[in-house]
N, C-alpha and C positions, 0 to 999 in steps of 0.2 A: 716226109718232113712237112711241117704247114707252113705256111705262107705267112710270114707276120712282117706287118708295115712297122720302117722303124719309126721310133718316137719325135723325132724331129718333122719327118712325112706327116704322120698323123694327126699333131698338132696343127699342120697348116690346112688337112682337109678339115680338121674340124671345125676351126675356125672359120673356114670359108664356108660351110654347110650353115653354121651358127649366123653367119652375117648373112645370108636368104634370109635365112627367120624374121632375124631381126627389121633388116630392109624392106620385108612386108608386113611387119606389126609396124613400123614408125613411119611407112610412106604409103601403102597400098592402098589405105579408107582414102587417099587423093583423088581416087579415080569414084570416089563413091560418097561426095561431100553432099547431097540431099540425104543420108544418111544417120542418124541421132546421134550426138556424142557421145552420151553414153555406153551405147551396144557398140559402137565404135573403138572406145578405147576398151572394153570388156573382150571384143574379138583379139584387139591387139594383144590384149595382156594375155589372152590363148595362147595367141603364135608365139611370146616373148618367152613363156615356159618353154617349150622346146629349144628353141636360141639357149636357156641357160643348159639344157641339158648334154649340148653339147658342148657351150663355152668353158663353163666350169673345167669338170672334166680335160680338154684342150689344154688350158692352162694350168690343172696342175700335173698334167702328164709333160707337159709342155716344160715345164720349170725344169727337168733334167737334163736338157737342150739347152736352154735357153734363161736369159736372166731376164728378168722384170718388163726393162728397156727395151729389151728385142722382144719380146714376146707383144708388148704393149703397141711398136712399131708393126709386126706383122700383122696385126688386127686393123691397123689404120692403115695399111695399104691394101689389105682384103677389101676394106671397108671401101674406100676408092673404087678398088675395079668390080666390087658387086654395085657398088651406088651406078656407076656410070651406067655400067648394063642395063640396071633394072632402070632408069630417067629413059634411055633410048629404048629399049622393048617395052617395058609395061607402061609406063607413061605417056611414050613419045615424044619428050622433051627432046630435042639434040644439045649437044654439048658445045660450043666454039673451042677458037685455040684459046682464049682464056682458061677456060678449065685445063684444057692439055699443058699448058703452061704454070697454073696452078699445080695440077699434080703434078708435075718435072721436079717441082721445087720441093714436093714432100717428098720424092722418088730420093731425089738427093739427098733430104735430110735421113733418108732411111738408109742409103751408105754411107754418112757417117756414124750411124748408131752402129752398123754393123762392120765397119774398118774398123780392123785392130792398129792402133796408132803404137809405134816402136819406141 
């Protein structure tokens, strides 16, 4: 029998695959600003192709799981914990409790998108 990831699973790795892409087409030329803008946003819009080619996809496998709202919310909390990663390992940014405080509050907003209210 094979192995098949269900569709709720899958949605969220792809997404989270899709938001690397993306967080190195939209942040990555920071580490590389003597670099032209041009070739710069033409590299981005490289990596941004594969970001769709898993987003896409994600989202409309995803919509059988998932309605709009959540699907929309899961992409901005991915989006959260791939940004922080990538600021503290690729950049070297550190984050304070402000950010961690900040994202508590989107955390939050994202169990009420996903509390079913009686």
């Amino acid at each position: 029998m094979p192995f098949t990831i269900p569709s709720w699973l899958l949605t969220i790795l792809m997404l989270f695959c899709s938001n690397v892409f993306m967080t190195f087409a939209w942040y990555g030329h920071l580490k590389f600003k003597e670099s032209p803008l041009p070739l710069v946003i033409m590299i981005s819009w490289g990596i941004a192709f594969f970001e769709y080619w898993l987003a896409v996809p994600a989202n409309r496998w995803g919509s059988a799981a998932y309605s709009a709202a959540e699907l929309k919310t899961i992409q901005e909390v991915i989006t959260l914990v791939v940004f922080a990663g990538f600021s503290v390992m690729y950049l070297k940014q550190p984050l304070g409790w402000n950010h961690a405080l900040g994202f508590a509050f989107i955390a939050l907003g994202a169990f009420f998108i996903f509390h079913k209210w009686s």
